[in-house]
ChimeraX commands (.cxc) that place a marker at each C-alpha (Angstrom):
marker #1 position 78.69,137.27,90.25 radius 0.5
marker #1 position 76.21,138.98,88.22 radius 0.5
marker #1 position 77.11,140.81,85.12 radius 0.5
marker #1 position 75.38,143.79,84.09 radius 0.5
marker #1 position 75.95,142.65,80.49 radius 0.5
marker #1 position 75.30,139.78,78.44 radius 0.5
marker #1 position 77.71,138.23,76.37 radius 0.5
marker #1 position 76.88,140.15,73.23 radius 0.5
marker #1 position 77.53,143.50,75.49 radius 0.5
marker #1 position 74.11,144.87,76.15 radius 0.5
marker #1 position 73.22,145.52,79.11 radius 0.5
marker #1 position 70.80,143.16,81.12 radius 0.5
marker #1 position 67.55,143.80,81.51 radius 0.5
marker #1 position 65.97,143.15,85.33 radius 0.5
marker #1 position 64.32,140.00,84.51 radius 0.5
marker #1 position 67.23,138.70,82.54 radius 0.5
marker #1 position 69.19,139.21,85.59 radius 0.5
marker #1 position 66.79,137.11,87.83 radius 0.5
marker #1 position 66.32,134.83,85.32 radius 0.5
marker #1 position 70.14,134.15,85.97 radius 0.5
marker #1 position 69.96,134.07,89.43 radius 0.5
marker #1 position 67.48,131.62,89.71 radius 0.5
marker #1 position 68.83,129.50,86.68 radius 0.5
marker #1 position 72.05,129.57,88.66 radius 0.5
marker #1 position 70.12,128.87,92.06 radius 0.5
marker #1 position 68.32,126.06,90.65 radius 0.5
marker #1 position 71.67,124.48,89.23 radius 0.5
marker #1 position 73.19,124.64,92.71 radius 0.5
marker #1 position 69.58,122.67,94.28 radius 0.5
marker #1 position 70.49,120.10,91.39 radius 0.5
marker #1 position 73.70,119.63,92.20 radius 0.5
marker #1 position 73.32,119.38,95.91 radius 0.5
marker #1 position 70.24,117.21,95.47 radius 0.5
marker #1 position 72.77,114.99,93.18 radius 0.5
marker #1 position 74.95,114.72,95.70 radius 0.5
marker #1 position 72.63,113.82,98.51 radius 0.5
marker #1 position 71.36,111.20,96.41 radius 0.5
marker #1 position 75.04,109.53,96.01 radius 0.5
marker #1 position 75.19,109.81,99.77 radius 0.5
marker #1 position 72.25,108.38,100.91 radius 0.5
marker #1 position 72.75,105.39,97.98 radius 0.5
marker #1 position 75.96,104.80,99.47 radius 0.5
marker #1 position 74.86,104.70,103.12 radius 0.5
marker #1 position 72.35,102.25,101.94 radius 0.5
marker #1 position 75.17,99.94,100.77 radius 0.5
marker #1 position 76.94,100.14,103.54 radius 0.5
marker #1 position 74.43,99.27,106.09 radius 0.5
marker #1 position 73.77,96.07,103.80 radius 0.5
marker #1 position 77.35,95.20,104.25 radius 0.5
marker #1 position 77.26,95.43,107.93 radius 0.5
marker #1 position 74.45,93.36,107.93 radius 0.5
marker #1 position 76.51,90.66,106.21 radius 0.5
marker #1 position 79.56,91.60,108.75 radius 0.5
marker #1 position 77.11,90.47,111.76 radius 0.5
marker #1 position 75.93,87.60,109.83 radius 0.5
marker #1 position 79.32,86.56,109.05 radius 0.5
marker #1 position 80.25,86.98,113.34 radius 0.5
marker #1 position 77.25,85.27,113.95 radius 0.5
marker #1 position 78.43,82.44,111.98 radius 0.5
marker #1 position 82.08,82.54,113.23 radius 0.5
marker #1 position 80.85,81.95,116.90 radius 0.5
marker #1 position 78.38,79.21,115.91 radius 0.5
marker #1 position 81.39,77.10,114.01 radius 0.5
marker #1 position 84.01,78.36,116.61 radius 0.5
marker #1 position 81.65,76.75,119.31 radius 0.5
marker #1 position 80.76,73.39,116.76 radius 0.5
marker #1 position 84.58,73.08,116.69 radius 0.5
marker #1 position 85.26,73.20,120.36 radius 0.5
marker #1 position 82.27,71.16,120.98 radius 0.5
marker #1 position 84.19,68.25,118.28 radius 0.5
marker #1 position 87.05,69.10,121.04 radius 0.5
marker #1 position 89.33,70.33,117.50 radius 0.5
marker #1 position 92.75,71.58,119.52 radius 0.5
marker #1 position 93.66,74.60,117.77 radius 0.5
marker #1 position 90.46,76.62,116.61 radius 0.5
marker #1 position 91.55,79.25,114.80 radius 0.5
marker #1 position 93.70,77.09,112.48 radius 0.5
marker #1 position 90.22,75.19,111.47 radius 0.5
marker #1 position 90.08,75.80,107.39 radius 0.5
marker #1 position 86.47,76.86,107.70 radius 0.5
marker #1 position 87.43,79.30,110.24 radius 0.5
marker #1 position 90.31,80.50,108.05 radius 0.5
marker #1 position 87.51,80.89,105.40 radius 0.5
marker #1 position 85.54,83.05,107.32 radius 0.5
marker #1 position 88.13,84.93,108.33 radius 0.5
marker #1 position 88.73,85.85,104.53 radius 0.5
marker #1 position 85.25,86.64,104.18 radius 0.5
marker #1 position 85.42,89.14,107.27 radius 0.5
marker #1 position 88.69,90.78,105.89 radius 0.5
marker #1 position 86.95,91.51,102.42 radius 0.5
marker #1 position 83.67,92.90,103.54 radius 0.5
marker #1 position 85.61,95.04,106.04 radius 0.5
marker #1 position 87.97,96.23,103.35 radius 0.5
marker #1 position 84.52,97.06,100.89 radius 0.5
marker #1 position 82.93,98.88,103.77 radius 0.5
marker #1 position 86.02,100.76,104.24 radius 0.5
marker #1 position 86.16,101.76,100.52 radius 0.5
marker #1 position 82.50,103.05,100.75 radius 0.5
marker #1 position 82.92,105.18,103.83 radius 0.5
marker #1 position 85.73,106.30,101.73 radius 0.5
marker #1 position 83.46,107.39,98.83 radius 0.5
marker #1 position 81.13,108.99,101.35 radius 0.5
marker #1 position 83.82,111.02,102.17 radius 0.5
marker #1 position 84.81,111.77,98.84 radius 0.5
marker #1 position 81.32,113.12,98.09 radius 0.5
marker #1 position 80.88,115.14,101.11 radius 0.5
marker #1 position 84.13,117.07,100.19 radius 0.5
marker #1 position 82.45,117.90,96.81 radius 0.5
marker #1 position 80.34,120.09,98.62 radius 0.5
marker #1 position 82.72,122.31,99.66 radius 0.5
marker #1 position 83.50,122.72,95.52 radius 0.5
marker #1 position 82.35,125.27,93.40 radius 0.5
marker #1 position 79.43,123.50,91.32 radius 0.5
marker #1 position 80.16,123.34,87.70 radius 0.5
marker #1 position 77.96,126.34,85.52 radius 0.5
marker #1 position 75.11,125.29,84.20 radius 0.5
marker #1 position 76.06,124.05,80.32 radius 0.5
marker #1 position 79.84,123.09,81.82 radius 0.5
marker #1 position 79.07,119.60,82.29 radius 0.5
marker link #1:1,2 radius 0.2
marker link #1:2,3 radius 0.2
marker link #1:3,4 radius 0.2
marker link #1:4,5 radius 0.2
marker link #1:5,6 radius 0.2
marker link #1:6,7 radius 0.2
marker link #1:7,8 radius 0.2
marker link #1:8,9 radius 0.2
marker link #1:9,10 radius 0.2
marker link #1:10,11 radius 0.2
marker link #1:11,12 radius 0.2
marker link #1:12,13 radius 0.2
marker link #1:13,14 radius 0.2
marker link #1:14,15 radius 0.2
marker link #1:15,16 radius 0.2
marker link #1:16,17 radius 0.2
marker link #1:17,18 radius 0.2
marker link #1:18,19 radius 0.2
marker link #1:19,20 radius 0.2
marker link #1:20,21 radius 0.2
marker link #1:21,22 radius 0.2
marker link #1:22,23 radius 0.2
marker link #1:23,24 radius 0.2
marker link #1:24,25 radius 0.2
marker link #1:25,26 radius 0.2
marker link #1:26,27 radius 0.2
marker link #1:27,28 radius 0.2
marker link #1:28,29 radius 0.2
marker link #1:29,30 radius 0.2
marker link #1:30,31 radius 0.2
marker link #1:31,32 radius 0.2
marker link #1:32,33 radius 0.2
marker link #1:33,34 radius 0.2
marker link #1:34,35 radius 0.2
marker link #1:35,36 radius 0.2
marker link #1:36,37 radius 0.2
marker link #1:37,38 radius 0.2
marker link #1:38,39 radius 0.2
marker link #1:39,40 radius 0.2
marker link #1:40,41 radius 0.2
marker link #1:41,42 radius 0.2
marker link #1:42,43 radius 0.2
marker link #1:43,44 radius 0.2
marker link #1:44,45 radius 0.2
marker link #1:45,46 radius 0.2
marker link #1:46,47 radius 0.2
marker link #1:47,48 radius 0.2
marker link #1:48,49 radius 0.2
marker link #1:49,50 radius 0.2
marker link #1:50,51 radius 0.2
marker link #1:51,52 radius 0.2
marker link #1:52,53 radius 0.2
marker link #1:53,54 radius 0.2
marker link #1:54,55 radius 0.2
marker link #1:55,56 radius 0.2
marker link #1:56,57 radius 0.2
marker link #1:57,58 radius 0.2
marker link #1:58,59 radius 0.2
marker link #1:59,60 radius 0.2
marker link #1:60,61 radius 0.2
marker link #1:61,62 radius 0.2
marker link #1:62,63 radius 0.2
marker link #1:63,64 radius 0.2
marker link #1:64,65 radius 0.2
marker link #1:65,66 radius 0.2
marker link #1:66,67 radius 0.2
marker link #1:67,68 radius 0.2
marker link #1:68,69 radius 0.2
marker link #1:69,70 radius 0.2
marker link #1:70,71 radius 0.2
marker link #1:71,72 radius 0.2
marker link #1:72,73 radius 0.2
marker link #1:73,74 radius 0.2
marker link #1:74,75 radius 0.2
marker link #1:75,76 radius 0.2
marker link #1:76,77 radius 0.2
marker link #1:77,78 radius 0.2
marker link #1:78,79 radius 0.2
marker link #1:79,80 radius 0.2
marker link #1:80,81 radius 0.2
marker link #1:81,82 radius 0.2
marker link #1:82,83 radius 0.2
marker link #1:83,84 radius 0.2
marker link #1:84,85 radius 0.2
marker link #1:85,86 radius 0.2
marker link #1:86,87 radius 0.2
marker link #1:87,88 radius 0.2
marker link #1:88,89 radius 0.2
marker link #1:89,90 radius 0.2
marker link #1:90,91 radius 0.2
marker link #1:91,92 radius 0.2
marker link #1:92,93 radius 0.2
marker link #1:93,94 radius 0.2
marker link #1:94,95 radius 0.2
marker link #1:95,96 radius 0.2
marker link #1:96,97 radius 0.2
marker link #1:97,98 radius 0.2
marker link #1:98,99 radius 0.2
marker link #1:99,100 radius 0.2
marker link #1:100,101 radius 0.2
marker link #1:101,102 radius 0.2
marker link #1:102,103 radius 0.2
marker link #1:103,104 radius 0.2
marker link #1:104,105 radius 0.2
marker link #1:105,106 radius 0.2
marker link #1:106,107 radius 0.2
marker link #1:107,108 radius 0.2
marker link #1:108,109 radius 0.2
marker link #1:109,110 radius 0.2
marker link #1:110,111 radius 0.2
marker link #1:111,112 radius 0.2
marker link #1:112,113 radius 0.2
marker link #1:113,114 radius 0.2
marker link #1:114,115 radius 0.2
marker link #1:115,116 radius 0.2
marker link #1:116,117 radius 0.2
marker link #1:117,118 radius 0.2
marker link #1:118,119 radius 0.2
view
């Protein structure tokens, strides 16, 4: 809230008080913009690792359908397969951890800023 006195006691003038609420306004339009930025940086990562997720798909089918066409018995089993597998399983897991962070930052939003000269 606004105080009617500064911290030396005297009273504050009019434009010392808008001078406050607009540093204080402008801090919040920082911070949110900060935020936003963290979001939209992270969004960006994540679409680049589903790209790789459908890339990776796209090459499971093609070696799934290679191995069936080389009449190999048990496809799933195939060590390449396996491999891609892996790959699948840890670019799932690193999309998962930034949808995680999105969330993260989105709750910060619902935080009281810090004061301007807490950081």
């Amino acid at each position: 809230m606004d105080e009617p006195f500064d911290n030396n006691g005297r009273k504050k003038t009019t434009s010392e008080k808008i001078w406050d609420s607009t540093r204080k306004t402008l801090h919040m339009a920082t911070f949110q913009a900060g935020k936003y930025k963290r979001i939209v940086q992270k969004k960006i990562d994540l679409a680049a690792l589903h790209r790789k997720i459908d890339a990776s798909h796209n090459d499971l089918g093609r070696l799934i359908d290679e191995l069936r066409e080389q009449q190999i018995a048990d496809l799933l089993a195939a060590e390449e397969v396996q491999a891609l597998f892996f790959r699948l399983d840890g670019l799932k897991q690193a999309a998962a951890e930034i949808e995680a962070e999105i969330e993260d930052i989105k709750e910060e939003t619902e935080e009281r800023p810090p004061e301007p000269g807490e950081q």
